[in-house]
TIFILO-415418 format. One line per 8 residues: number of its first residue (from 0); their letters; for each residue x, y, z of C-alpha. Coordinates in steps of 0.02 Angstrom, whole numbers. Layout:
! TIFILO-415418
NUM	a	X,Y,Z; ...
END
This chain:
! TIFILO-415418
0	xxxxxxxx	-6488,-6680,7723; -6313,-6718,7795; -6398,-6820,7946; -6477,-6914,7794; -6323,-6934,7697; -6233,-6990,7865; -6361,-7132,7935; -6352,-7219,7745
8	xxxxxxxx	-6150,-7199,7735; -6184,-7291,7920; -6289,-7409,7865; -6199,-7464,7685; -6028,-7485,7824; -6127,-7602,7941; -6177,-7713,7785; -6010,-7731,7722
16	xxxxxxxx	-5946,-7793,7879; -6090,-7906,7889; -6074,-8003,7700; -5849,-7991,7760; -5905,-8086,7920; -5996,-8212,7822; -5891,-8233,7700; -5738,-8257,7825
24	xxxxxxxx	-5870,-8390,7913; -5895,-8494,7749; -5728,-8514,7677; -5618,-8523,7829; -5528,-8383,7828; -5597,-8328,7639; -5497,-8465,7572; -5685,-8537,7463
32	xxxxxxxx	-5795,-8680,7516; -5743,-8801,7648; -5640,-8942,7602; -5754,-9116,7547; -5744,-9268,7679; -5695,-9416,7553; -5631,-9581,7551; -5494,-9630,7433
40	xxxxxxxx	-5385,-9789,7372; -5219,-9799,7297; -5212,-9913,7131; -5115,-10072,7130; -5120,-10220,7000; -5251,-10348,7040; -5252,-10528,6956; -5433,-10502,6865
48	xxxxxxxx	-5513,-10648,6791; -5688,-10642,6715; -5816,-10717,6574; -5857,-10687,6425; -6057,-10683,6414; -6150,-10748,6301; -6331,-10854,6259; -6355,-11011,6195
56	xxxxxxxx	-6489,-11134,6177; -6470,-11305,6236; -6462,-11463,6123; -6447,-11633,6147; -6301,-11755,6121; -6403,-11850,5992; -6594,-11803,5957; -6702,-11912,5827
64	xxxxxxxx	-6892,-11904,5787; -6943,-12083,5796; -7062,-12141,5659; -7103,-12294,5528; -7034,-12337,5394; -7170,-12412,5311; -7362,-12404,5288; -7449,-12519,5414
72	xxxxxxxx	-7570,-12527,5577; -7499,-12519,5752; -7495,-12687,5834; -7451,-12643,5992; -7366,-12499,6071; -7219,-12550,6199; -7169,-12391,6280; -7235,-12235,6393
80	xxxxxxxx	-7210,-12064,6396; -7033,-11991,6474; -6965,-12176,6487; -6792,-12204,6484; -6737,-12325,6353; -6581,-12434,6292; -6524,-12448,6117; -6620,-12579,6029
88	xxxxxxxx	-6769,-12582,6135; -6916,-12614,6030; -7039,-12467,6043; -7194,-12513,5909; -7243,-12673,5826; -7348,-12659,5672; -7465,-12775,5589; -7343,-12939,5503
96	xxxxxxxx	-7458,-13041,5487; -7445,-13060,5273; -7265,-13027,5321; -7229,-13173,5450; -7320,-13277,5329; -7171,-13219,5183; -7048,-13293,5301; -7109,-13448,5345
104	xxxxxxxx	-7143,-13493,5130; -6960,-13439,5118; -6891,-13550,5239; -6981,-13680,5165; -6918,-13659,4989; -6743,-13635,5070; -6758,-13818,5140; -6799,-13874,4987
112	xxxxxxxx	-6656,-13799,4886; -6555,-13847,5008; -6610,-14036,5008; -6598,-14036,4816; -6410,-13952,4836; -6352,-14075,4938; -6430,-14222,4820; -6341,-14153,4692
120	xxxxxxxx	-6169,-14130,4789; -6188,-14322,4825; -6228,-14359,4634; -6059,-14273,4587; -5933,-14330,4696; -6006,-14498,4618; -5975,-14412,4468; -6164,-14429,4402
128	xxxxxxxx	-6192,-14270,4383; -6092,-14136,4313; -6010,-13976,4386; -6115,-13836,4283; -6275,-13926,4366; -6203,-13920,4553; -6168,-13754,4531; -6335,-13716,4460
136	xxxxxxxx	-6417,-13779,4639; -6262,-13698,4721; -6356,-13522,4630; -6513,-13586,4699; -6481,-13609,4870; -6427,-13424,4873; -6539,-13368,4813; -6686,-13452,4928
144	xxxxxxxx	-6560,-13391,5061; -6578,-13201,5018; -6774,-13232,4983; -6771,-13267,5190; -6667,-13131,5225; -6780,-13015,5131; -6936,-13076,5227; -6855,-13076,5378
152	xxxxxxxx	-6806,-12888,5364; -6982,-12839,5294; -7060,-12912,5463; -6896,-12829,5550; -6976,-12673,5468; -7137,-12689,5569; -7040,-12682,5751; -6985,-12493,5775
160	xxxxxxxx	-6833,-12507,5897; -6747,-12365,5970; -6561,-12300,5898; -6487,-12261,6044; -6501,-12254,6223; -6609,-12087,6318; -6775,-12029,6357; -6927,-12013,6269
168	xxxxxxxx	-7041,-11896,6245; -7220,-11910,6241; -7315,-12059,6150; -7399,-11989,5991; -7488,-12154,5935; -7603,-12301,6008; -7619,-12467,5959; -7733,-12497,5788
176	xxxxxxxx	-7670,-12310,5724; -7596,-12316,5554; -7426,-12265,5522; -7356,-12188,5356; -7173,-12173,5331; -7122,-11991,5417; -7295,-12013,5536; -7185,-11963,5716
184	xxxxxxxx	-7198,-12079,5848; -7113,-11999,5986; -6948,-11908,6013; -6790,-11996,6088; -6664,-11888,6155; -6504,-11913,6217; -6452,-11798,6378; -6324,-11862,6435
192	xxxxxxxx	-6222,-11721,6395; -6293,-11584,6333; -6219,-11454,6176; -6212,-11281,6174; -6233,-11183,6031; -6195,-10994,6056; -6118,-10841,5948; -5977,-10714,6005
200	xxxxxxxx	-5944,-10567,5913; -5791,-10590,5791; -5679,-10487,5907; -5693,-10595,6042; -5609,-10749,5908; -5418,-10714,5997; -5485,-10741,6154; -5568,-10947,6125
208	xxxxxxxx	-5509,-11102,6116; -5557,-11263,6101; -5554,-11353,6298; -5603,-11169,6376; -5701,-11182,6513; -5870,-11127,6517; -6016,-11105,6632; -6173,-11100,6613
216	xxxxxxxx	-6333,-11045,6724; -6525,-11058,6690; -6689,-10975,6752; -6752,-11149,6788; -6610,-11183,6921; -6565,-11013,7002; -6416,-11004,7093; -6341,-11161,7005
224	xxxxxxxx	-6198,-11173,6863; -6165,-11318,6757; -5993,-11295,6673; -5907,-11392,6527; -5787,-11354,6409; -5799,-11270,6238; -5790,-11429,6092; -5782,-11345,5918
232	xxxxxxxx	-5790,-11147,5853; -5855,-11139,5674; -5746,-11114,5549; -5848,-10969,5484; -5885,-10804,5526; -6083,-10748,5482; -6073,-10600,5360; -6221,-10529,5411
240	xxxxxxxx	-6196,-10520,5617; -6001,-10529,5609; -6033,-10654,5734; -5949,-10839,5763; -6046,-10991,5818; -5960,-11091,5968; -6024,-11247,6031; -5983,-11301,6226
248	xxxxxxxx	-6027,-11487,6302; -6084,-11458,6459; -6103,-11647,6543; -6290,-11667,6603; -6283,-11845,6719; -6438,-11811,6802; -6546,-11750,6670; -6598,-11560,6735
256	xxxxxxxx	-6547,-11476,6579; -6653,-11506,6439; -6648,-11460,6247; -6733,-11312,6197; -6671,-11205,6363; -6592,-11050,6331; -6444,-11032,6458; -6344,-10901,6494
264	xxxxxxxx	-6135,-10933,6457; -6012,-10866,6517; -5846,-10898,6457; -5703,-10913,6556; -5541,-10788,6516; -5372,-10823,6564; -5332,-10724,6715; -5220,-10566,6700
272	xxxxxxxx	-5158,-10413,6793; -5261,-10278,6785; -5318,-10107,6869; -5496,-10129,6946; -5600,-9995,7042; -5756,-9985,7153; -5910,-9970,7056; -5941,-9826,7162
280	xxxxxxxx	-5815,-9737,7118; -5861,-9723,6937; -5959,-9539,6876; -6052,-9591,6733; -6121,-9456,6638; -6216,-9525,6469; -6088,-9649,6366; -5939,-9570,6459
288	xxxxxxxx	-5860,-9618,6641; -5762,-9531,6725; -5642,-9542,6897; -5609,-9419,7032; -5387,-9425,7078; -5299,-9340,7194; -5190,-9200,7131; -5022,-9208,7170
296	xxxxxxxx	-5039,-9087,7304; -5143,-9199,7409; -5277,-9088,7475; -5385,-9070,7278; -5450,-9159,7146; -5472,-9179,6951; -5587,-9281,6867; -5505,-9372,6737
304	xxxxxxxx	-5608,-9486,6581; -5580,-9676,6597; -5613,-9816,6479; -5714,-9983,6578; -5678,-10161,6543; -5774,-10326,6609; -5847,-10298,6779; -5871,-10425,6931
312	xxxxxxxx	-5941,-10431,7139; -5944,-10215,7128; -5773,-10181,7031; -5743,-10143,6866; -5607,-10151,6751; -5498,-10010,6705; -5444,-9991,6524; -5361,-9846,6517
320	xxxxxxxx	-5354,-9678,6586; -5269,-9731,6757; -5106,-9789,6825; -5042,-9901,6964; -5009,-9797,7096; -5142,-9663,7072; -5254,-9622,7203; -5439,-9610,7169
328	xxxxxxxx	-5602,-9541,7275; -5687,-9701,7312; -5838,-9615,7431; -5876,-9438,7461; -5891,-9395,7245; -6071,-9324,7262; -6002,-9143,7314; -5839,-9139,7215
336	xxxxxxxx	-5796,-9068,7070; -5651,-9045,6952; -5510,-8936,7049; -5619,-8971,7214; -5534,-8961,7397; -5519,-9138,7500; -5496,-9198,7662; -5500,-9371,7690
344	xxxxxxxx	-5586,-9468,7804; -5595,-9656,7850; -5706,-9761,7802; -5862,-9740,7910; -5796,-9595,8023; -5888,-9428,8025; -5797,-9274,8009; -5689,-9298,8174
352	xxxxxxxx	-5595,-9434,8110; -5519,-9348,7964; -5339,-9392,7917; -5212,-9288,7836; -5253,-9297,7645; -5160,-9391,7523; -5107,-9522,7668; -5187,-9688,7686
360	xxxxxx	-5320,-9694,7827; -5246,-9799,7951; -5071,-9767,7949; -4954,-9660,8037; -4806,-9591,7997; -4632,-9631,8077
END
């Protein structure tokens, strides 16, 4: 039994010095787990500018469903599909036949009343007839002069002419089709310049103004933006989505943007001084972020909670929760933990080209 007892006090020894060897092996010296290889940056004031995003549907500058104004066949139509037009331009003529007809009796009665004034105006200065009767042709001769005016703007009535300059869309009639008033025609847009209708939470009210720049970018033309200014904010507030409605004008010379496109907006901020980050640098765990800083003593690190603003190109905006001149953990965060050792590293190197922690890779001293 004491041989027994010996060889397991022997054995118990030789594992102790094993696990102590280990342990030494791990920590470096029994100091805990290696120090992390990390990256870091020091925090300075950047000038940040960035957009306020929105969507909006595009309108255009003027927009009218042509159609008649009266009941009557198509004569002839006078347009195509997608054609650019001028104000004016006549579009559809419809049936005047009974109508032409109106004007031509009314000239001729206006002749007449206008032979029989003039007889009269003779007869008076000759004093042969009196004043009431003049003026009673006078009465007559204005009237036979509205009678042509009203025929000639019934006949007016049968040529459909456009109300402004744009583009058409497509034809919706033929020639003998019958037209009631509010029968469509076609559509005449204007697209010049296109407008911009979009909504911005109420919070966002300080920060527009009429003349801000905007920009605005659609699926149709990736890559591109088309940017114009912001022309009116509604003087209301919707009750329901506590949202405002802004309109932009967003000139449109050669015609790519078209109404009925839903664009994304971004509105331009003024630029100010702010603290921004690398998007890597950011723990995000659920609804809160965090940042990894180097203590004070250079060599660990604490995670502290931030608040994020607007982001932009792999940085975003720091709210609160840092300062200028704090130094954050850019690469190297998978491993770390709150109170966790550092050493950092540049950017790139392996673990041979660490540099002292809490100085900036690069530099010397001296």
């Amino acid at each position: 039994m004491p041989i027994a007892v010996l060889l397991r006090a022997l054995l118990l020894g030789a594992l102790v010095l094993v696990l102590s060897a280990c342990g030494r092996g791990d920590g470096g010296g029994g100091r805990g787990p290696a120090p992390v290889p990390v990256t870091t940056l020091e925090l300075q004031p950047v000038r940040w500018t960035d957009e306020l995003k929105a969507l909006g549907t595009a309108q255009a500058r003027e927009s009218v469903t042509i159609t008649a104004s009266v009941t009557q066949a198509i004569a002839s139509v006078e347009f195509e599909s997608g054609q650019y037009v001028g104000k004016g331009q006549p579009l559809v003529t419809l049936v005047q036949g009974q109508q032409a007809a109106g004007v031509a009796e009314a000239e001729a009665q206006l002749r007449n009343e206008e032979q029989l004034y003039e007889r009269s105006r003779q007869l008076a200065e000759r004093q042969l007839v009196s004043r009431a009767d003049l003026e009673t042709r006078r009465a007559a001769l204005e009237a036979a002069r509205a009678r042509v005016a009203t025929q000639r703007a019934t006949v007016a009535d049968r040529v459909i002419r456009t109300p402004f300059a744009g583009v058409l869309g497509l034809r919706l009639v033929s020639a003998g089709s019958l037209v009631t008033p509010g029968t469509p025609i076609t559509t005449l847009d204007d697209v010049s310049l296109i407008k911009l209708d979009f909504t911005v939470p109420e919070a966002q009210l300080p920060q527009l103004q009429v003349g801000q720049r905007v920009n605005a970018r659609s699926n149709a033309w990736p890559g591109e933006t088309f940017s114009g200014t912001i022309a009116s904010i509604d003087s209301r507030v919707d009750a329901v989505s506590r949202a405002v409605t802004v309109r932009a004008e967003i000139p449109n010379p050669d015609g790519r943007l078209r109404p009925g496109m839903l664009l994304e907006v971004g509105v331009e901020r003024a630029a100010r001084q702010a603290l921004a980050i690398p998007e890597l640098a950011v723990q995000q765990n659920g609804s809160r972020s965090s940042v990894f800083v180097v203590a004070e003593d250079g060599a660990s690190v604490r995670e502290v909670p931030v608040q994020l603003g607007s982001r932009r190109f792999g940085e975003v905006e720091v709210v609160s929760g840092l300062e200028a001149g704090d130094r954050i953990v850019v690469e190297g965060t998978v491993r770390l933990r709150d109170g966790a050792r550092i050493r950092e590293v540049k950017p790139g190197a392996d673990g041979d080209g660490a540099v002292p922690a809490g100085k900036a890779p690069g530099k010397t001293e001296g």
